[in-house]
C-alpha positions as CSV (number, residue, x, y, z in Angstrom):
1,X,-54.3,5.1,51.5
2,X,-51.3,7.1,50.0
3,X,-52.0,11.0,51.0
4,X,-48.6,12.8,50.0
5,X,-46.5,11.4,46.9
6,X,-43.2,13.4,46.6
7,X,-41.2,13.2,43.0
8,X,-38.4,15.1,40.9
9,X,-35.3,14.6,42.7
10,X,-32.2,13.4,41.1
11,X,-28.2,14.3,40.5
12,X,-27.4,18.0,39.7
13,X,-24.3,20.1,39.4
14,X,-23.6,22.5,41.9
15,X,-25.3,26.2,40.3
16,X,-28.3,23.4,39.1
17,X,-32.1,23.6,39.8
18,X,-34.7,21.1,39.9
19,X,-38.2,21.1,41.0
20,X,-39.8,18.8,43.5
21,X,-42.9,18.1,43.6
22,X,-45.8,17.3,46.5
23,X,-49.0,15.2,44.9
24,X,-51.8,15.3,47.6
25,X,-55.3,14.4,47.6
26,X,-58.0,16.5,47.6
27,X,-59.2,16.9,50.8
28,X,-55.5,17.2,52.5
29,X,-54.5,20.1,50.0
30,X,-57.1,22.2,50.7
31,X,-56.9,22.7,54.4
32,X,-53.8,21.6,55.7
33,X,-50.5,23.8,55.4
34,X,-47.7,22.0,53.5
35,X,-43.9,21.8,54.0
36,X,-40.7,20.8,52.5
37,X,-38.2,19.2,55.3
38,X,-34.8,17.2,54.5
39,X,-32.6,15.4,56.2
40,X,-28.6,14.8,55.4
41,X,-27.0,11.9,56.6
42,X,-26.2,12.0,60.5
43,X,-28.3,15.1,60.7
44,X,-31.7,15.7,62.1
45,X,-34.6,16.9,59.7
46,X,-34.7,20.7,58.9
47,X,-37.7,22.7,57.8
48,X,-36.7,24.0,54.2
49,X,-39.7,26.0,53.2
50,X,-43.3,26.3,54.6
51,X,-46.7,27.5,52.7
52,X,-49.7,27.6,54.3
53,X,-53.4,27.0,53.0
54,X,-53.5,30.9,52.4
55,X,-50.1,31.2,50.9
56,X,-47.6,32.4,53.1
57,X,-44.3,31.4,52.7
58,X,-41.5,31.2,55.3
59,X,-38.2,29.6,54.3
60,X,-35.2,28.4,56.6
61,X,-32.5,31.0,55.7
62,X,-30.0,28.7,54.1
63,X,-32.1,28.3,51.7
64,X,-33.8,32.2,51.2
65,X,-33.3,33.5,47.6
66,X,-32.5,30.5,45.9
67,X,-35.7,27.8,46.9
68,X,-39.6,28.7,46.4
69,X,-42.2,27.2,47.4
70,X,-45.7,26.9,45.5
71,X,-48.8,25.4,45.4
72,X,-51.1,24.6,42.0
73,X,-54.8,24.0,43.4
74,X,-55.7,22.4,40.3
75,X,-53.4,20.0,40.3
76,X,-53.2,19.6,44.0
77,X,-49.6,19.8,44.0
78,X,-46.5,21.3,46.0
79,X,-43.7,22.5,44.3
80,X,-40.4,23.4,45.4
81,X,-37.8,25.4,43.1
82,X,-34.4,25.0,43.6
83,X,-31.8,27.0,42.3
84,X,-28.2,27.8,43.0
85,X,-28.3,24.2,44.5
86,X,-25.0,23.6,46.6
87,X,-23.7,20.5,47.8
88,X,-24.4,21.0,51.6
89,X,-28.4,20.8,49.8
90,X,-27.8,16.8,49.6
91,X,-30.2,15.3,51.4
92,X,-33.5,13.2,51.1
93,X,-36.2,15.9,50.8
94,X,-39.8,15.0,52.0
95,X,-42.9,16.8,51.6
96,X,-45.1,17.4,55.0
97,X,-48.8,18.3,55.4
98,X,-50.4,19.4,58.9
99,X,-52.9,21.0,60.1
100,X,-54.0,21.0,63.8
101,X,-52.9,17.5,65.7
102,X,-53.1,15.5,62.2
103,X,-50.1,15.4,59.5
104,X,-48.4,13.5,56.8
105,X,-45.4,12.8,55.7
106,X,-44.4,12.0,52.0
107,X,-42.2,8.8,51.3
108,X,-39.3,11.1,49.9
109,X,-37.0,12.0,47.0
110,X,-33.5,12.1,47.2
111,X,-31.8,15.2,45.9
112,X,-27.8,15.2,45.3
113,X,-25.4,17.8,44.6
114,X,-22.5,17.1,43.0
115,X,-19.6,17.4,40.5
């Protein structure tokens, strides 16, 4: 059973946007805290951007000012906003939900920034 589907990544410009976002069912989104994480090649995975079940949002400071993060409970969707996007941003982005000693792990979107 498919808990976390992550989507909208793609090719952008350096200075470009895009929006991911972080489709979970029902009974994860409302009580587990969700994440954005990526990982670059020959790196280890990074917390982007962190919103918990009430809202509160921390962010990793590379990315502070330019990503947001956002949940829609009607939609039981994630988002993350990305502007300014750089090219050290390249990575596979993946959404994350936990809560306690349970969590999930989207399959990933690959985001690329590039001229």
């Amino acid at each position: 059973q498919v808990q976390l589907v992550d989507s909208g990544g793609g090719l952008v410009q350096p200075g470009g946007s895009l929006r991911l976002s972080c489709a979970a069912s029902a009974s994860i989104f409302r009580r587990f805290a969700m994440a954005w994480y990526r990982q670059a090649p020959g790196k280890q995975r990074e917390l982007v951007a962190h919103i918990t079940s009430g809202d509160t949002t921390t962010y990793a400071d590379s990315v502070k000012g330019r990503f947001t993060i956002s949940r829609e409970n009607a939609k039981n969707t994630v988002y993350l906003q990305m502007n300014s996007l750089q090219p050290e941003d390249t990575a596979v982005y993946y959404c994350y939900a936990g809560r306690l000693t349970t969590w999930y792990w989207g399959q990933g979107t690959q985001v690329t920034v590039s001229s």
